[in-house]
C-alpha positions in Angstrom: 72.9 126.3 33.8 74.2 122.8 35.8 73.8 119.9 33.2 72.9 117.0 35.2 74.6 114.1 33.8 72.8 111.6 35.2 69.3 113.3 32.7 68.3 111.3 30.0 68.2 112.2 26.4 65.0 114.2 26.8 66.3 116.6 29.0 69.7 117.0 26.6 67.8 117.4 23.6 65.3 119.9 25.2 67.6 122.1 26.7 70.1 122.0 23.9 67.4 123.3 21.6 66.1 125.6 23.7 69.3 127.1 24.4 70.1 127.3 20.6 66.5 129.2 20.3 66.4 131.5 23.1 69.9 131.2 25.0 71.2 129.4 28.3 68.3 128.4 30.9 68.9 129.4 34.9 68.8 127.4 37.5 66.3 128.3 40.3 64.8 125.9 42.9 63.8 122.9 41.5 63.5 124.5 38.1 65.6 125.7 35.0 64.1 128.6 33.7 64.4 129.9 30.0 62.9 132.4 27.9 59.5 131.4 26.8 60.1 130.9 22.7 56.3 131.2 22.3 56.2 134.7 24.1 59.1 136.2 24.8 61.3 135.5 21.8 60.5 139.1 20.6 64.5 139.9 21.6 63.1 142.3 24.2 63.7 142.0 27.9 61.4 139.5 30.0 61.8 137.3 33.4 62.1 133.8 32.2 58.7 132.0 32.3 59.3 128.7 30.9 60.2 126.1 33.7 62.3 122.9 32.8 62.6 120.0 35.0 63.9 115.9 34.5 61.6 113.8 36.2 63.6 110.1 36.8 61.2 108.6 38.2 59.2 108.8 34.8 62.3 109.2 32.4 60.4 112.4 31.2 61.6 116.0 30.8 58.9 118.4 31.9 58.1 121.6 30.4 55.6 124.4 31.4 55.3 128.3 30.8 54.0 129.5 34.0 52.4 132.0 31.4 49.9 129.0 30.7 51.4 128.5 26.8 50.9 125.3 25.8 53.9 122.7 25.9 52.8 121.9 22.5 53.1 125.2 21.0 56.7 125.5 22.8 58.0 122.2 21.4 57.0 123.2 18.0 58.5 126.6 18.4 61.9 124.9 18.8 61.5 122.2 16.4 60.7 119.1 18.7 57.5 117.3 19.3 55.6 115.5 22.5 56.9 112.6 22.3 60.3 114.3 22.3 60.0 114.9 26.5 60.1 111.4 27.6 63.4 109.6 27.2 61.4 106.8 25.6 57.9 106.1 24.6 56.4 103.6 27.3 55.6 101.0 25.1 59.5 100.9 24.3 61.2 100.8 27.7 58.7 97.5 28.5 60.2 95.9 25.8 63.7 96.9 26.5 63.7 96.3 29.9 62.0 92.2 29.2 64.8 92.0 26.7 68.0 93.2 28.8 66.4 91.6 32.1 69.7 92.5 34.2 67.9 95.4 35.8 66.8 94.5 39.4 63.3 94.8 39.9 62.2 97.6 42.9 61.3 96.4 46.2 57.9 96.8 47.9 59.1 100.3 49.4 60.6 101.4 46.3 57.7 101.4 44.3 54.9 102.5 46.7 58.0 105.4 46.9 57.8 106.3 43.4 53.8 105.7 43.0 53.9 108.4 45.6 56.2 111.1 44.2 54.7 110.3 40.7 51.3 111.1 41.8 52.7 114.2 43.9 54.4 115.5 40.5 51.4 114.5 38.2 49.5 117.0 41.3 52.1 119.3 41.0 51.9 120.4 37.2 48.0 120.2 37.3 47.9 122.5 39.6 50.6 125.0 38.2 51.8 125.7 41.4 54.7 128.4 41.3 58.3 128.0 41.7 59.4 127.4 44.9 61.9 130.3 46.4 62.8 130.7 49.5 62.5 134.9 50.7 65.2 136.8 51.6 64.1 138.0 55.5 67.1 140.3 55.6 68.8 140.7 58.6 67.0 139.9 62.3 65.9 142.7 64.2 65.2 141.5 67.5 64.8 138.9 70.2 63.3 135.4 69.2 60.0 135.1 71.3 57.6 132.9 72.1 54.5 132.2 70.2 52.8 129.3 71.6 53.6 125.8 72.9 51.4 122.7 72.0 51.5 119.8 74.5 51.1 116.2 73.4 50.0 113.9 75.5 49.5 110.2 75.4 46.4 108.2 74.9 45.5 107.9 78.5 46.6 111.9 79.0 49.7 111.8 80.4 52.0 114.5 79.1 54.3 113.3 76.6 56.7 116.4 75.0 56.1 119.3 73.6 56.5 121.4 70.7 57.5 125.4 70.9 56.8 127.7 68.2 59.0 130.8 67.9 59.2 134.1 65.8 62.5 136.3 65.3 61.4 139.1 63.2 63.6 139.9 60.6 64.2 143.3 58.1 61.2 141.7 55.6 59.6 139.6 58.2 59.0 136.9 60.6 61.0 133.6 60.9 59.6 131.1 62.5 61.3 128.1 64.2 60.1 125.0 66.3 61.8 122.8 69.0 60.7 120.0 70.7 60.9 118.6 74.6 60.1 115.5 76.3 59.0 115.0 80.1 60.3 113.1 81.8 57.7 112.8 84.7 60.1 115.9 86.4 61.8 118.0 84.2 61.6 118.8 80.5 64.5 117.3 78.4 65.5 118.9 74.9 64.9 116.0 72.7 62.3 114.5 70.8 59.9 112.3 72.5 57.1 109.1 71.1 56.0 109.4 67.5 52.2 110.3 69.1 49.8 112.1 67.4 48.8 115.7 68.5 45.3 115.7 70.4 46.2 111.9 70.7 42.9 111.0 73.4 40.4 113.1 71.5 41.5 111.2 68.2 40.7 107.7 69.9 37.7 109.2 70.9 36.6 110.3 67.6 38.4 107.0 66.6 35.6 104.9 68.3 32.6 107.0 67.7 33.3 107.3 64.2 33.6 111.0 63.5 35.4 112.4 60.6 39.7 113.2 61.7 41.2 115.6 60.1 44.9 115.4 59.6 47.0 119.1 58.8 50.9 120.1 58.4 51.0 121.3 62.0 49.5 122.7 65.1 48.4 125.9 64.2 45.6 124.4 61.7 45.2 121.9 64.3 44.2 124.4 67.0 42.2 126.4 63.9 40.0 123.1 63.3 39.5 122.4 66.8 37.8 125.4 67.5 35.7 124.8 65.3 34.0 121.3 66.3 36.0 119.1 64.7 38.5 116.6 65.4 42.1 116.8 64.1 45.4 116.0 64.9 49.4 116.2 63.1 52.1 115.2 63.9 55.4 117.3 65.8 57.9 119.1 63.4 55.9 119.2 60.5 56.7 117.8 57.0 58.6 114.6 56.6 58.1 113.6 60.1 55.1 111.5 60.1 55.1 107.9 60.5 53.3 104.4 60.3 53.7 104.8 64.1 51.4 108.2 64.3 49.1 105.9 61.8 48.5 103.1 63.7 46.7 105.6 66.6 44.1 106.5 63.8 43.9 102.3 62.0 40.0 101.8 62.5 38.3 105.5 61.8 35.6 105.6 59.4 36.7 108.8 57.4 40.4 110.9 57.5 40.6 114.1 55.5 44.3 114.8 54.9 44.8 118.4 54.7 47.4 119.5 52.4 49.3 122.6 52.3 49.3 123.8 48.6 52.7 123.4 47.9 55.4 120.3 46.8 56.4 119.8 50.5 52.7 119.7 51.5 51.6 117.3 48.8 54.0 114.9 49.5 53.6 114.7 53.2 49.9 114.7 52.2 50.6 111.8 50.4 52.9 109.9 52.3 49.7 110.6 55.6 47.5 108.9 53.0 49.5 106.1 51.9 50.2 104.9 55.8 45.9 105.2 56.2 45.5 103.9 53.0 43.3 100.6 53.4 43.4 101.2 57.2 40.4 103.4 57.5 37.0 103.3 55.8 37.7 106.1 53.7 40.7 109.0 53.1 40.3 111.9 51.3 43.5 114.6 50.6 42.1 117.6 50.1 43.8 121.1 50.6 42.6 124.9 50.6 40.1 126.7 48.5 42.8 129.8 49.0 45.6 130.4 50.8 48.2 127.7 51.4 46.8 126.1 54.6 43.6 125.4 56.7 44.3 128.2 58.6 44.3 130.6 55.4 41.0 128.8 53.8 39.4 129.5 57.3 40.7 133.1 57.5 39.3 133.9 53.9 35.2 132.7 54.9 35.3 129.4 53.6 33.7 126.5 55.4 35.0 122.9 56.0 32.8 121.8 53.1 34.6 124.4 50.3 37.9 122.3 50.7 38.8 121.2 47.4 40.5 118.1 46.2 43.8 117.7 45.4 44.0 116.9 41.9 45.4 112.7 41.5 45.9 111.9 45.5 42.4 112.4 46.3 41.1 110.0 43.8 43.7 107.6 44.2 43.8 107.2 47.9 39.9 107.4 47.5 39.8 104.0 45.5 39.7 100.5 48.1 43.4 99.6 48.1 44.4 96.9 45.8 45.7 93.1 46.0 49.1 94.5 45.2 49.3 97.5 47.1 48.7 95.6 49.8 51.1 93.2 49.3 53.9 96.3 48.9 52.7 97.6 52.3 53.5 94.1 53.8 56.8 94.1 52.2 58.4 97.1 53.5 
């Protein structure tokens, strides 16, 4: 197990006493994994269930058994308590950080930053979602092919770029892989072209008319919701790529849903969608799948539009009128 130096002192003393209780921890994914000393301390042979993470941004270590035992119940087991996962209890770090008052306070960015990933984490552990691993696919076993190509196209219809989606199928399956390409009125060019949203003209449309926009992790869903009556768009390349410039197409609509694929990635470019919409539209709701990971999946499985569930803090939060303040951080950045 990597100690990170830079944890605070609820992260040393949780580990540390889990280590002394049930042996080193493994690091996997954004995770350090130990035996659970609620359930499997019985000195037979388990896969660790018990996932540790330090959480800066709220000086807290985290602790869950993704067998659902209670954090409580695993604290007492090693002789700690509650209060013994964050680094200091709120009350105290106020009063620490009015006395020292060297600190520089966070910009406007910084903190709608940090709002953000706290609400995605708070999201995160309410909704237990597993480990993230990446598979092993083996070795590939043919050629890469073609799967489809969405065109973009500006507001008034001209052709803008383009993304390609490929497969290259592998010993223990597909991987997929996406490139982009910009026209340049003759030729396509390999690069990237303007941060436009997908289905830009039938997004103003639904824009001025007032219909409900949905807003997914990528084409596919896009396509999915389409063909079924209702008006969505995402933006090329998928997570981490959208921008205040893709907002600004959609400033004015009456109602965005924000579809989120039910994992970290997805929540936070689910909440970073919501945050640029935020105050900008009549309403925005983040909502993701009633199963599977994505729209497509929820679709695929019988559900309707209407069975999409809300994501646990984001949806309430962006649901609220955005405040004085808030507004004043979006101006800052």
């Amino acid at each position: 197990m990597d100690h990170d130096p830079a944890a605070g002192r609820s992260w040393q003393l949780i580990t540390a006493a889990l280590t002394a209780a049930v042996g080193p921890g493994r690091d996997r994914a954004r995770w350090t994994v130990f035996l659970c000393p609620v359930h499997e301390a019985d000195g037979q042979p388990h896969t660790p269930s018990l996932g540790v993470r330090y959480d800066p941004t709220q000086g807290k270590t985290i602790v869950r058994c993704f067998a659902h035992c209670d954090d409580k119940d695993v604290l007492d087991k090693i002789g700690l308590r509650v209060r013994d996962m964050w680094d200091r209890l709120p009350e105290r770090a106020q009063r620490q950080g009015e006395q020292c008052g060297q600190r520089r306070p966070p910009s406007g960015a910084q903190r709608a930053h940090q709002q953000r990933v706290s609400l995605v984490d708070k999201a995160i552990d309410y909704t237990r979602l597993p480990i993230p691993s990446k598979p092993d696919l083996g070795e590939a076993i043919g050629p890469t092919e073609t799967v489809c190509t969405y065109v973009y196209r500006s507001a008034d219809g001209h052709v803008e770029g383009a993304v390609t989606r490929r497969t290259t199928p592998h010993e223990h399956g597909d991987k997929k892989s996406f490139t982009q390409a910009h026209w340049n009125g003759t030729d396509w060019e390999p690069t990237g072209f303007a941060p436009i949203p997908y289905r830009l003209p039938e997004v103003l449309d639904g824009v001025a008319s007032g219909r409900e926009i949905y807003v997914c992790e990528g084409e596919k869903d896009v396509t999915r919701a389409i063909e079924a009556g209702q008006i969505a768009t995402c933006n090329a390349m998928g997570t981490g790529s959208w921008t205040a410039e893709h907002a600004r197409w959609l400033h004015g609509a009456g109602r965005v849903i924000v579809v989120a694929d039910r994992d970290r990635p997805g929540y936070l470019h689910a909440a970073k969608v919501a945050d640029t919409l935020h105050g900008r539209v009549g309403e925005v709701r983040v909502l993701q799948a009633a199963a599977g990971k994505d729209l497509s999946d929820h679709l695929d499985a019988g559900h309707q539009f209407a069975d999409l569930e809300m994501v646990p803090y984001l949806d309430r939060h962006y649901r609220q009128p955005r405040t004085q303040q808030q507004r004043h951080i979006t101006r800052s950045r």
